[in-house]
C-alpha positions as CSV (number, residue, x, y, z in Angstrom):
1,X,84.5,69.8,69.1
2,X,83.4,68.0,72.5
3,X,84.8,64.7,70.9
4,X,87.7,65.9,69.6
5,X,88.9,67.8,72.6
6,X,87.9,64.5,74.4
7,X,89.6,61.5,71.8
8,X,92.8,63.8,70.3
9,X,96.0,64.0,72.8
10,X,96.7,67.5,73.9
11,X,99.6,67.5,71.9
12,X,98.4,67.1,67.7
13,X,95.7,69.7,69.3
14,X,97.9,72.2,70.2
15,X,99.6,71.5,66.8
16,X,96.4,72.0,64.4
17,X,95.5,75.0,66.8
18,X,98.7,77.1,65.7
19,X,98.3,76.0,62.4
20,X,94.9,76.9,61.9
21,X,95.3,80.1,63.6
22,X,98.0,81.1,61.1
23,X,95.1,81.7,58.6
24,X,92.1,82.3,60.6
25,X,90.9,85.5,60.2
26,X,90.0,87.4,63.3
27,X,86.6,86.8,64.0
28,X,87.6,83.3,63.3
29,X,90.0,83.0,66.3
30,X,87.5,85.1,68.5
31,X,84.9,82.1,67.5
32,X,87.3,79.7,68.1
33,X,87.8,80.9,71.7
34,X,84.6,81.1,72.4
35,X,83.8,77.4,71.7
36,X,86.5,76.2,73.8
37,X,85.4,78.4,76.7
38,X,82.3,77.0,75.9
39,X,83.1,73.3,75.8
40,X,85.5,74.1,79.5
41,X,82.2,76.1,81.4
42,X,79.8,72.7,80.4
43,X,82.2,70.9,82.0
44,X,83.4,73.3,85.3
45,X,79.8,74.9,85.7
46,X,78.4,72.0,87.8
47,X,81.6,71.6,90.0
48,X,81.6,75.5,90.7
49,X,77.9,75.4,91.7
50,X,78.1,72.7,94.0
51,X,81.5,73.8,95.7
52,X,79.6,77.3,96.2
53,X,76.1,75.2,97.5
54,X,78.2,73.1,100.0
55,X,80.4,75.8,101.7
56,X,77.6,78.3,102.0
57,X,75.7,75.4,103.5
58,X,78.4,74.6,106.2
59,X,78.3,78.7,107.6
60,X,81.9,78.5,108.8
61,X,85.5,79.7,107.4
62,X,87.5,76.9,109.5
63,X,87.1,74.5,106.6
64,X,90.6,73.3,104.7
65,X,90.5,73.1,100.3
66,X,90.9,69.7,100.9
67,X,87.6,69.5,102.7
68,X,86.0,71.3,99.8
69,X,87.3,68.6,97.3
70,X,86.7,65.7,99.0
71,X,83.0,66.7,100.1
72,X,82.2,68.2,96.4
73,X,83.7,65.3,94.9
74,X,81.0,63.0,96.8
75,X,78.1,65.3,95.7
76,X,78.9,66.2,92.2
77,X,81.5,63.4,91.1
78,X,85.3,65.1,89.4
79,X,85.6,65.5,86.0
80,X,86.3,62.9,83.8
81,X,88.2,62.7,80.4
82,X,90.5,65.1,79.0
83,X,87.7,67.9,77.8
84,X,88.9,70.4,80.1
85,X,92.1,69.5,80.2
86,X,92.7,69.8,76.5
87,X,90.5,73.0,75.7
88,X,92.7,74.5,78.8
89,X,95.7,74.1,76.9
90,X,94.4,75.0,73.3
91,X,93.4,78.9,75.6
92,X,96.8,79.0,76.3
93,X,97.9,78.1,72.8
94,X,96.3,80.4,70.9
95,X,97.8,83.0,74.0
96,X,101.0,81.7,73.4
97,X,100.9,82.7,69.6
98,X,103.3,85.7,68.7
99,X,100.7,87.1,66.7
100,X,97.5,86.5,68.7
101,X,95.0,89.5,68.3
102,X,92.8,87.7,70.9
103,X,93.4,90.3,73.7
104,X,94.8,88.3,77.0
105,X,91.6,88.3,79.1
106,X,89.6,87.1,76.4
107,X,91.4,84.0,77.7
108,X,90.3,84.2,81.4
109,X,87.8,81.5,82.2
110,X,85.0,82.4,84.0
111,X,84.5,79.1,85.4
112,X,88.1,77.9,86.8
113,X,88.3,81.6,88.1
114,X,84.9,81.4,89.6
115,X,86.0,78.2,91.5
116,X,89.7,80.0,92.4
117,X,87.3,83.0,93.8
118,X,85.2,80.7,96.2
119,X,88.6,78.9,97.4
120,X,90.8,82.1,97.6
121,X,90.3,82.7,101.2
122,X,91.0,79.0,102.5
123,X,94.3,79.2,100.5
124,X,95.0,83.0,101.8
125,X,94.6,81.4,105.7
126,X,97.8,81.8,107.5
127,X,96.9,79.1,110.1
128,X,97.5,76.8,107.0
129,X,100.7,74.7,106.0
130,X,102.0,75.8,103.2
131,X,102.0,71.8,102.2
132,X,98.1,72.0,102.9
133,X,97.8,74.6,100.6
134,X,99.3,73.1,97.8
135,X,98.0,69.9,98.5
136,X,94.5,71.3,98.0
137,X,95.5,72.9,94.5
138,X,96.7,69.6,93.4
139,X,93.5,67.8,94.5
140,X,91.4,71.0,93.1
141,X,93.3,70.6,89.5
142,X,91.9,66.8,90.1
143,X,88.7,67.4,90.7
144,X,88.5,69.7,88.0
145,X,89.9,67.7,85.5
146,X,92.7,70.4,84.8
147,X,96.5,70.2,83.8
148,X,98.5,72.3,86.3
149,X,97.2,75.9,86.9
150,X,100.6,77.1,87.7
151,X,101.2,76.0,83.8
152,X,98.0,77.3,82.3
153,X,98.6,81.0,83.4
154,X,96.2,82.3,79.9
155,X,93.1,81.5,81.2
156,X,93.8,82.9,85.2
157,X,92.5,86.0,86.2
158,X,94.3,88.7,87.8
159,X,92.7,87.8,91.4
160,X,93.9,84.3,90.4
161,X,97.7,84.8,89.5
162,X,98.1,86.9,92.8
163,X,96.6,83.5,94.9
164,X,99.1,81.6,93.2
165,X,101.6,84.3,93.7
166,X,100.7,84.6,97.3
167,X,101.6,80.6,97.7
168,X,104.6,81.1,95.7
169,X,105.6,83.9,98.0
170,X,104.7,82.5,101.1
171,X,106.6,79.0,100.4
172,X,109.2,79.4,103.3
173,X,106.7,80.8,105.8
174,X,105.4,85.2,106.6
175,X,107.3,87.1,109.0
176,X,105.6,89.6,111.1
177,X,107.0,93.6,111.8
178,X,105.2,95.4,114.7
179,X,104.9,99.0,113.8
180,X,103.4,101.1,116.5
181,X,102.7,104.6,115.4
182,X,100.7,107.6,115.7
183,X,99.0,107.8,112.5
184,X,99.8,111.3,111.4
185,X,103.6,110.3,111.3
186,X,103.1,106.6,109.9
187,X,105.3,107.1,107.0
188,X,107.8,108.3,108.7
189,X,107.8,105.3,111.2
190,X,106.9,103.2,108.7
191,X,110.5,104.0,106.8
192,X,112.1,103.5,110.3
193,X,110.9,99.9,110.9
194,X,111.7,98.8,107.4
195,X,115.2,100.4,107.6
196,X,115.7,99.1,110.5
197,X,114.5,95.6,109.4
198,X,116.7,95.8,106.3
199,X,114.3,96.6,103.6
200,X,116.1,99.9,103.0
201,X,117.5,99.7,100.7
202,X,116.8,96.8,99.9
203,X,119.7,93.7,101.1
204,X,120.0,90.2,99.7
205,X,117.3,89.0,102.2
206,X,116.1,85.5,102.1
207,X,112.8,87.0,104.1
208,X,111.0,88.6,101.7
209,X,107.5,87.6,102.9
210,X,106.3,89.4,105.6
211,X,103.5,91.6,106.7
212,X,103.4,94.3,108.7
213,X,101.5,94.7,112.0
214,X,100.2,98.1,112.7
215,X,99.1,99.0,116.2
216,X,97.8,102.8,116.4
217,X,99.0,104.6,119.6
218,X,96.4,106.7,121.8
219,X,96.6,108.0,125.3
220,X,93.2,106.2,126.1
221,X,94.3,102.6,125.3
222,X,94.5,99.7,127.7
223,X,96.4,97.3,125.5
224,X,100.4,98.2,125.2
225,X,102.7,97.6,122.1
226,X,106.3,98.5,122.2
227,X,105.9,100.3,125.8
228,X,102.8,102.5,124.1
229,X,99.4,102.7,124.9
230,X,97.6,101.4,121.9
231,X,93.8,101.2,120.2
232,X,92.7,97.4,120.6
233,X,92.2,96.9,117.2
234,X,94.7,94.1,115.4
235,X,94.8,91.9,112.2
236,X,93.6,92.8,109.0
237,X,91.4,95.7,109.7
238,X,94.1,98.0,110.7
239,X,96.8,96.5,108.2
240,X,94.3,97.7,105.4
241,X,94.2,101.2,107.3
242,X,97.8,101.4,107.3
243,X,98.0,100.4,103.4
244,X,95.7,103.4,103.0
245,X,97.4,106.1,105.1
246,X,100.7,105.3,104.0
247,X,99.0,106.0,100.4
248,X,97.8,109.6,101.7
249,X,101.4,110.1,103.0
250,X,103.1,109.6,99.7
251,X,100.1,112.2,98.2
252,X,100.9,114.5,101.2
253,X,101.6,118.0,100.0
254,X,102.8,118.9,104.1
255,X,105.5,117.7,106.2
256,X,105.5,117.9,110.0
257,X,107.9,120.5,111.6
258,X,107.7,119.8,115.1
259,X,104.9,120.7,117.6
260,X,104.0,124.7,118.7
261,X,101.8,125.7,121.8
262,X,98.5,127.8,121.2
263,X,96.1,129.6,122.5
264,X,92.2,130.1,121.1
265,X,88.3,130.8,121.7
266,X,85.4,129.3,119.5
267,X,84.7,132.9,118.6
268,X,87.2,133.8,116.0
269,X,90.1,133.3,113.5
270,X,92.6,134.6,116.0
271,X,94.8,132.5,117.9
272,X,98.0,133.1,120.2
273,X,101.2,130.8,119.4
274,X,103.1,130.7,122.6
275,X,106.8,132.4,121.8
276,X,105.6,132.9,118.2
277,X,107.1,129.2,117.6
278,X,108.2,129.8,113.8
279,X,104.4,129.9,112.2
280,X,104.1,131.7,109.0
281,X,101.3,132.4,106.5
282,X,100.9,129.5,104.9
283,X,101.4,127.0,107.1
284,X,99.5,124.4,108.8
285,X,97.9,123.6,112.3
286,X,96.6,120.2,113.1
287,X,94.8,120.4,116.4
288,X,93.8,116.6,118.3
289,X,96.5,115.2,116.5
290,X,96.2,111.6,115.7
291,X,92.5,111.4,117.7
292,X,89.3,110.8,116.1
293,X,88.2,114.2,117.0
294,X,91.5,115.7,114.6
295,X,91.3,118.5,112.4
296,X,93.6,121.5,111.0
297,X,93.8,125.0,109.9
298,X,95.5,126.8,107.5
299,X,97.5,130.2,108.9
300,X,96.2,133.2,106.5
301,X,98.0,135.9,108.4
302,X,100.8,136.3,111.2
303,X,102.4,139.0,112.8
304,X,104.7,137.8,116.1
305,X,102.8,136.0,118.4
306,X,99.6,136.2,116.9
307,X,98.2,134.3,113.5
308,X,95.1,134.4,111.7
309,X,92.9,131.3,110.5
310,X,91.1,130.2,107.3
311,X,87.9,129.2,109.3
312,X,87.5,129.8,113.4
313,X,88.3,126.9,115.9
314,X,85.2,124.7,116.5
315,X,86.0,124.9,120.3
316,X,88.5,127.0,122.5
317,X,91.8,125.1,122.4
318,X,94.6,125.6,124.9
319,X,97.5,123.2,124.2
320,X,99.8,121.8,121.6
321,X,99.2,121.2,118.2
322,X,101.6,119.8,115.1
323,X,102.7,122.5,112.6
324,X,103.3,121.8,109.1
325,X,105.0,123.3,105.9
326,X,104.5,123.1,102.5
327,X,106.0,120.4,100.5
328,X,106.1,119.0,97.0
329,X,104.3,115.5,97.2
330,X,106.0,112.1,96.1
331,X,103.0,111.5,94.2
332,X,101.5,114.4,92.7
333,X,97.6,114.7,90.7
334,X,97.9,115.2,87.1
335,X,95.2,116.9,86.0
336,X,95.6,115.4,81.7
337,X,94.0,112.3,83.0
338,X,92.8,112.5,86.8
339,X,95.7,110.4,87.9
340,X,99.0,110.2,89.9
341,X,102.0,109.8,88.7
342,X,105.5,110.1,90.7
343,X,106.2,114.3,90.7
344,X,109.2,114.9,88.3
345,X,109.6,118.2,89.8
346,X,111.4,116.3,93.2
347,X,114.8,117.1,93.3
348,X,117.2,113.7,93.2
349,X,118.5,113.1,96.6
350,X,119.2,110.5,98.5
351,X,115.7,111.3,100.5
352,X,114.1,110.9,97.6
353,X,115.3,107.9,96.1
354,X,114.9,105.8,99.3
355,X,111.5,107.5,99.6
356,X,110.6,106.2,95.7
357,X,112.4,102.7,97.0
358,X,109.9,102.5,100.2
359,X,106.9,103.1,97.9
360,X,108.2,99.9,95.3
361,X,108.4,97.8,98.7
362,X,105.1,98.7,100.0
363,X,103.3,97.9,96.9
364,X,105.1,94.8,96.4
365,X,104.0,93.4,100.2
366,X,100.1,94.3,99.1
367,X,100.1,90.7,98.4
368,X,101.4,89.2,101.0
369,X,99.9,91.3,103.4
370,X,96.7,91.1,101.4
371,X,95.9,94.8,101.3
372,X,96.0,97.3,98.0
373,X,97.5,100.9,97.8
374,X,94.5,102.0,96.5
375,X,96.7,104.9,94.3
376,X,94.5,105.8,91.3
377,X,97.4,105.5,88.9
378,X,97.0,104.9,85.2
379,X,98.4,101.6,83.3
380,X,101.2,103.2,81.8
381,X,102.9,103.5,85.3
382,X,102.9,99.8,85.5
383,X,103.5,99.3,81.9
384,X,107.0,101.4,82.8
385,X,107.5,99.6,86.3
386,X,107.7,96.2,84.4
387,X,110.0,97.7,81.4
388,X,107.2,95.8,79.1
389,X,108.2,98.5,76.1
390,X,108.4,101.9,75.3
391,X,105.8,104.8,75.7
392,X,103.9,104.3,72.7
393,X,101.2,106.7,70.5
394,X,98.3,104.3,72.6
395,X,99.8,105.0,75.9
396,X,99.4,109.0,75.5
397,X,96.2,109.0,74.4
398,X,94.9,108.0,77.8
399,X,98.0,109.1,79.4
400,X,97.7,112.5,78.1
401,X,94.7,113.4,75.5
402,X,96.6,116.9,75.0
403,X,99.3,115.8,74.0
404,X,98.1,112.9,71.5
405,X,95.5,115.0,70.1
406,X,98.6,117.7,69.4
407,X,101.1,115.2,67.9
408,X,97.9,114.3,65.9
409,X,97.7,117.5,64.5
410,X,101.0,118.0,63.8
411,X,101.3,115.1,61.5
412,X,98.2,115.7,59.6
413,X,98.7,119.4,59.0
414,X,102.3,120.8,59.6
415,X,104.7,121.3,57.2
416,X,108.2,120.1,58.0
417,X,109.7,123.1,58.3
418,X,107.5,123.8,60.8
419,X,108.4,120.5,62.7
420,X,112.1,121.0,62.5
421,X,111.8,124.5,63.9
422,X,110.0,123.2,67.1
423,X,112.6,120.5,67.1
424,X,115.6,122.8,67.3
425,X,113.9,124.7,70.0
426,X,113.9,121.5,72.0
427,X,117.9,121.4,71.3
428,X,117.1,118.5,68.6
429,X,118.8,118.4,65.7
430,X,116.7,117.7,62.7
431,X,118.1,114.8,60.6
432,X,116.4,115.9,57.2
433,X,114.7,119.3,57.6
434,X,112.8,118.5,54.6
435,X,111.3,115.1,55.3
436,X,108.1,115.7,57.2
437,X,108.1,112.1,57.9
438,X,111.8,111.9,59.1
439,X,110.6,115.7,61.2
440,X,107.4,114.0,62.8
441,X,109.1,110.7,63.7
442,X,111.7,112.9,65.3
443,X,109.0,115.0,67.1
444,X,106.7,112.0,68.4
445,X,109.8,109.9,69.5
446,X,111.3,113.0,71.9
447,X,107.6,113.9,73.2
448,X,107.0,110.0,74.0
449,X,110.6,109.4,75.5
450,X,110.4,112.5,78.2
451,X,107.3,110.8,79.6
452,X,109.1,108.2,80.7
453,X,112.8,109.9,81.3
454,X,111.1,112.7,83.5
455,X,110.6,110.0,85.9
456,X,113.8,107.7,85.7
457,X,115.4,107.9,88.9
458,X,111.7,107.3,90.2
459,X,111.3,104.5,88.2
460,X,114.7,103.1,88.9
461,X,113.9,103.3,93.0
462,X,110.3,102.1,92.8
463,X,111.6,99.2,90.3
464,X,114.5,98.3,93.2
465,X,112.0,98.2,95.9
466,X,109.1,96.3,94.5
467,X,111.4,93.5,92.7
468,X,113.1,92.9,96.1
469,X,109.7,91.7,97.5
470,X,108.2,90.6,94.1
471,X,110.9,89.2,92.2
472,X,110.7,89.1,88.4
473,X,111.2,85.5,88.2
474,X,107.9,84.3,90.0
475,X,106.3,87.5,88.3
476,X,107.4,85.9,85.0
477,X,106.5,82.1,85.7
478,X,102.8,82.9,86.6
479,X,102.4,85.1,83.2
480,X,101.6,88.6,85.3
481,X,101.0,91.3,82.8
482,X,101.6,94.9,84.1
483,X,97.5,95.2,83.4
484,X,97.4,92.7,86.5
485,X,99.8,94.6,88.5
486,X,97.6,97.3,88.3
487,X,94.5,95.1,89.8
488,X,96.3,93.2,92.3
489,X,98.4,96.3,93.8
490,X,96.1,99.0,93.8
491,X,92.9,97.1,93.9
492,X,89.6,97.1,91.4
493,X,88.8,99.5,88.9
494,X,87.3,102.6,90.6
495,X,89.7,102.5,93.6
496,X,87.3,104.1,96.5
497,X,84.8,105.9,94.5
498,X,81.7,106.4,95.9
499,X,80.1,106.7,92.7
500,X,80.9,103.2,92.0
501,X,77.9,100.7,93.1
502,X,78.9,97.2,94.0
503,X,77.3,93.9,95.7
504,X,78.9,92.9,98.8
505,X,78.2,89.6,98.2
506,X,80.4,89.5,94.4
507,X,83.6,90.2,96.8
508,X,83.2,88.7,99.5
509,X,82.6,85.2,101.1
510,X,79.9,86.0,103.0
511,X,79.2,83.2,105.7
512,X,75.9,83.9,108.2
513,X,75.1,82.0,111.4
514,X,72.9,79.4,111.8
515,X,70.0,81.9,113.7
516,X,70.7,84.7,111.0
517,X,70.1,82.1,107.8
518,X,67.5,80.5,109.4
519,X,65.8,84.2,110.1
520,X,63.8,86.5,107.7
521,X,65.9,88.8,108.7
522,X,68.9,87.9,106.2
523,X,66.4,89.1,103.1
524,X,65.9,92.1,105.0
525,X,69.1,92.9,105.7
526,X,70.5,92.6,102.4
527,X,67.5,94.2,100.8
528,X,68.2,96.8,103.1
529,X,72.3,96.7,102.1
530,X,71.1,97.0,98.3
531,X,68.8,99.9,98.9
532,X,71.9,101.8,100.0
533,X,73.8,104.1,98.2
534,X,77.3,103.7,96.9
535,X,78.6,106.3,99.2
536,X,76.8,104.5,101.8
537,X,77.9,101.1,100.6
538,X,81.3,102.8,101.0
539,X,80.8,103.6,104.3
540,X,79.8,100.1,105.7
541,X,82.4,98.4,103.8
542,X,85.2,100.5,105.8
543,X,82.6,100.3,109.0
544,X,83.4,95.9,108.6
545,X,86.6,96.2,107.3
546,X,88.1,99.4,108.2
547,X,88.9,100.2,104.5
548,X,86.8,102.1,101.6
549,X,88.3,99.7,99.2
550,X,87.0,96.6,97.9
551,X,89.0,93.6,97.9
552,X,89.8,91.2,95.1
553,X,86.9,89.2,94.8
554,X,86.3,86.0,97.2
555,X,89.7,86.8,98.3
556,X,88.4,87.7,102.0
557,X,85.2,86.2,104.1
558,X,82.8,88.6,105.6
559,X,81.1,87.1,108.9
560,X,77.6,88.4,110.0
561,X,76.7,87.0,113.5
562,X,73.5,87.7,115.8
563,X,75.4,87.8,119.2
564,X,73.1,88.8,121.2
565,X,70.9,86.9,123.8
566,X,67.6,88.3,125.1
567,X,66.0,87.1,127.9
568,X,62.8,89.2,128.4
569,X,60.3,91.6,126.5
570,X,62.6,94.4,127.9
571,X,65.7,93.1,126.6
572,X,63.6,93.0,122.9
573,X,62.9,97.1,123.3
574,X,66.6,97.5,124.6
575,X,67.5,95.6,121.2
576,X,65.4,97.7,118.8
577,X,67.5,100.5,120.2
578,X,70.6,99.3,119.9
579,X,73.2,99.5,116.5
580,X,75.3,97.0,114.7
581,X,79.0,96.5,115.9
582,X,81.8,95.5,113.6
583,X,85.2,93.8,114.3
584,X,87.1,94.8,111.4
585,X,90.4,92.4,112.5
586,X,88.2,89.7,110.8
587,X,85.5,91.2,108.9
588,X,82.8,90.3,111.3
589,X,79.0,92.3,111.0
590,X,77.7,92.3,114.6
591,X,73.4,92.7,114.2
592,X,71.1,92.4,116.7
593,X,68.5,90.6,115.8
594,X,65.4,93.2,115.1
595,X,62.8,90.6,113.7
596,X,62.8,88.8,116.7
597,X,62.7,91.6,118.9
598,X,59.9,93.4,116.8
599,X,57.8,90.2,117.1
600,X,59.1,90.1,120.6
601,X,57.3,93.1,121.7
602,X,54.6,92.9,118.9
603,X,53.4,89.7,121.1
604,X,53.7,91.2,124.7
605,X,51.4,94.4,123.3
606,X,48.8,92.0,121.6
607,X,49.4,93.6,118.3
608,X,49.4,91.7,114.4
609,X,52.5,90.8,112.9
610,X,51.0,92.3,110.1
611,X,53.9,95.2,108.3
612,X,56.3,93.7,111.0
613,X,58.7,93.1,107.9
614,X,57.9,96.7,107.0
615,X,59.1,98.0,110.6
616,X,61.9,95.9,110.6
617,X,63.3,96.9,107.4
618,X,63.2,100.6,108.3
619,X,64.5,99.5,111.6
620,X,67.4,98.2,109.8
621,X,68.4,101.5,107.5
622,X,68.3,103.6,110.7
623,X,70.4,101.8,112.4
624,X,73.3,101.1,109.9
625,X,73.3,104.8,109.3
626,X,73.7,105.6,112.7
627,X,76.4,103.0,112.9
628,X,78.6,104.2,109.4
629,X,78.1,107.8,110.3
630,X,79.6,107.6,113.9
631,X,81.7,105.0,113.8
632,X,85.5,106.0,114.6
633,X,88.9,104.0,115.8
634,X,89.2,101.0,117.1
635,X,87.6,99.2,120.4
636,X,84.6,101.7,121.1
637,X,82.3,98.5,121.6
638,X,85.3,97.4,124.6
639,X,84.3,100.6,126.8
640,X,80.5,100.5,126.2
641,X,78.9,98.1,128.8
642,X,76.1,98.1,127.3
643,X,76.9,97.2,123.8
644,X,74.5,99.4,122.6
645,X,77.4,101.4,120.7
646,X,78.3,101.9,117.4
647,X,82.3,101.1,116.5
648,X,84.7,98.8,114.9
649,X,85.4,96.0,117.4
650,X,88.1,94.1,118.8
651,X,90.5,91.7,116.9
């Protein structure tokens, strides 16, 4: 196979590979793929593990693709021949093939994704020229030995198409929009500054590439955006925060009705609303709105001035709070499978629809803005949103298992009289009463159709907004498959689970500096890291990155520094005291450096080194779990002197 792929043009291959595949049976074409993925790793394997050697040997994310190539190229040589070239395009022959039962990511290659992955965030750098950029695919397709990857969309990845799609996007430059809010009323702001910018609804705008630049107002801030006083965080970190409340907001199931006066001790459920201010059972409190110290209350009971609580006040409280009703959500839980889904019961207004057209925009910017909405919504939502076909009998049996399992029984044991009654109760006219198959067909078509109609005017605004900033062209040219859509807009599998264990190091570039690398303190620390639990591991991903979510994988770098300088055998104790710091603009793990200072003090006492490891390590699990436990908004490191605090730093 080898010498074929390597002697015979890419051409008579192609043509013997659709002829052959004509007549193989399945297994047959499932071998077949597997050989050439084969034949292609052999050949990228080597490149991938020296381009992952080399830039984890350099311990910087300055570096440009086409430093990469050119320094990979010198160790490891570029592929030769046309062995990767041709099994490349065979992959996306057999994909190409009206008929192919080889599902799509059977295609993906593990190799020429796993390079993509290491390069993602050098080609995701905004500092970059967009000529850079793709002057660094073109010498990455060279060094690989590939045909163009913009061509060869079979065997890319999901994370892969949105880097390509990103550059695509990205051509004419990214445009920033400041939005300074509060962030209990972010959606509302949020539909402001995109009205106001044009976005809605939606105009012929050449500017489609832009991200969106959130600053969070507080009363304590020393930084000012817009005239506000703001939290000093900026950059990524927040971005992804904002991705994530806006998320909530369209989940929301309240909606703010102005602010009310109160009055309450710490000893009861009883609290005074200063001239009675329009609060009804029913409604909502939220006290310290918009601070990290937040929380609400439901009202149980009210009568004038005075309303009762679902739990007491965890301190007296004289001032204002927000009050909010109840109200249907955008989004609503459906409990058949666990997911969201757009809430037919909304009434169609003009609200509505520009609310639905907000929600297509924002999750056509994730990838520009390199953030997900990490909705938990099922495939058949993207399936619809990119009109790939009609609900079918395999979308409702993980859309709703009720359902199928009843249209199952119905054509296994109903008679058609049966059928054709339920059918005229719907108000459909039967076409042969006594054709159970003409009934069923009837039946299954109406059930599957009102999944999708129930939601049209949803679908129609989400569709307007999110192919305004993602249009269907570029979507089309790199081959992205609604499956994709679903990865690269909402993010991986799982969304924010806490049951879901991952490695840090499988999504992210993680660069260390040259003390920490150097230091038996990196095992520890990431034997420490594994020993967590997923919740845990939840909690430190949001503590470096201000979001729960995981990115695409390589897509972002994760930085972990030892900033610290001591001078003395004091400075050591002050050190094993201290906590880690984060600066979630750029991903950046702040750790002071408890090996040294344990062997630090260890010396000055006259005591073995023996178990130092041992301390060290438990050193290390204390301290993270102070740090994720107590870590809340941004710049908390910028007011403690000391830097002995816990909190996500400044960008």
């Amino acid at each position: 196979l080898e010498k074929s792929l390597e002697n015979e043009s890419s051409s008579s291959l192609e043509g013997f590979c659709k002829e052959a595949a004509e007549d193989a049976s399945a297994d047959q074409l499932f071998d077949l793929v597997s050989a050439f993925h084969h034949v292609l790793n052999i050949t990228i394997t080597p490149i991938l593990e020296a381009t992952k050697t080399w830039m984890l040997s350099q311990q910087r994310s300055d570096m440009t693709l086409q430093e990469v190539v050119s320094s990979v190229s010198d160790v490891a040589g570029i592929v030769k021949g046309n062995c990767a070239k041709n099994s490349v395009a065979l992959l996306c022959a057999i994909g190409d093939l009206e008929s192919c039962v080889v599902p799509l990511e059977k295609l993906h290659n593990s190799s020429v994704n796993g390079v993509l992955s290491l390069v993602s965030a050098l080609l995701l750098d905004t500092e970059l020229q967009h000529d850079q950029k793709l002057s660094g695919i073109e010498s990455l397709e060279g060094l690989l030995g590939l045909p163009k990857l913009t061509k060869s969309v079979f065997i890319l990845s999901p994370t892969s198409k949105a880097l390509l799609l990103y550059l695509d996007i990205t051509e004419g430059g990214v445009n920033r929009l400041t939005l300074t809010t509060h962030r209990t009323s972010i959606l509302s702001t949020c539909r402001s500054l995109l009205s106001h910018a044009g976005y809605l609804p939606p105009a012929s705008l050449q500017d489609t590439a832009f991200v969106i630049c959130p600053y969070f107002r507080t009363p304590y801030g020393l930084k000012r955006s817009e005239g506000f006083s703001v939290e000093e965080g900026e950059g990524l970190g927040p971005r992804k925060e904002m991705f994530h409340l806006l998320k909530l907001g369209f989940e929301e199931k309240w909606k703010s009705s102005g602010e009310v006066k109160v009055y309450g001790d710490d000893k009861g459920r009883e609290i005074t609303v200063d001239g009675g201010g329009g609060v009804t059972t029913g409604n909502k409190l939220v006290f310290d709105a918009g601070s990290p110290s937040e929380f609400s209350r439901t009202v149980t009971r009210s009568s004038n001035s005075t309303c009762y609580l679902d739990a007491p006040l965890p301190v007296a409280y004289d001032g204002t709070c927000l009050l909010q009703l109840p109200s249907q959500p955008m989004m609503s839980y459906r409990k058949e499978n666990e997911k969201v889904w757009p809430n037919a019961a909304l009434s169609q207004s003009k609200g509505n629809e520009e609310n639905f057209v907000m929600l297509g925009v924002l999750l056509g910017l994730t990838v520009v803005n390199q953030c997900q909405m990490d909705f938990d919504l099922p495939p058949l939502f993207f399936k619809l949103l990119s009109e790939e076909g009609p609900v079918t009998m395999s979308d409702l049996k993980t859309f709703d298992p009720e359902m199928y399992e009843t249209l199952v029984k119905v054509r296994a044991s109903w008679p058609a009289s049966q059928i054709a009654e339920v059918l005229t109760a719907l108000d459909v006219t039967p076409k042969d009463p006594s054709s159970k198959l003409d009934c069923y067909a009837q039946y299954e078509s109406h059930l599957l159709s009102n999944v999708s109609s129930a939601i049209s005017w949803h679908l129609f605004s989400i569709r307007t907004g999110f192919f305004s900033v993602l249009p269907r062209s570029k979507l089309r040219s790199l081959g992205v498959t609604s499956s994709d859509l679903c990865l690269i807009t909402c993010g991986t599998s799982g969304g924010s689970s806490s049951s879901q264990d991952f490695d840090f190091r499988e999504y992210f570039q993680v660069v260390t500096d040259t003390d920490l690398s150097s230091s038996p303190l990196n095992a520890l620390l990431w034997s420490v890291i594994s020993s967590l639990t997923p919740a845990e591991k939840r909690k430190l991903l949001k503590f470096i990155t201000a979001s729960s979510n995981l990115p695409l994988p390589g897509s972002e770098f994760l930085t972990v520094e030892l900033p610290f300088l001591p001078q003395t055998v004091s400075d050591h104790r002050k050190m094993l005291s201290m906590v880690p710091q984060s600066h979630t603009c750029d991903n950046i793990l702040e750790l002071p450096n408890y090996y040294q200072a344990a062997v630090a003090v260890r010396e000055s006492e006259g005591r073995s080194l023996s178990g130092v490891e041992v301390e060290v390590k438990k050193v290390l699990l204390e301290k993270i779990r102070v740090a994720i436990d107590n870590a809340e908004g941004y710049g908390l490191d910028a007011v403690d002197e000391g830097g002995a605090g816990a909190g996500e730093g400044l960008g």
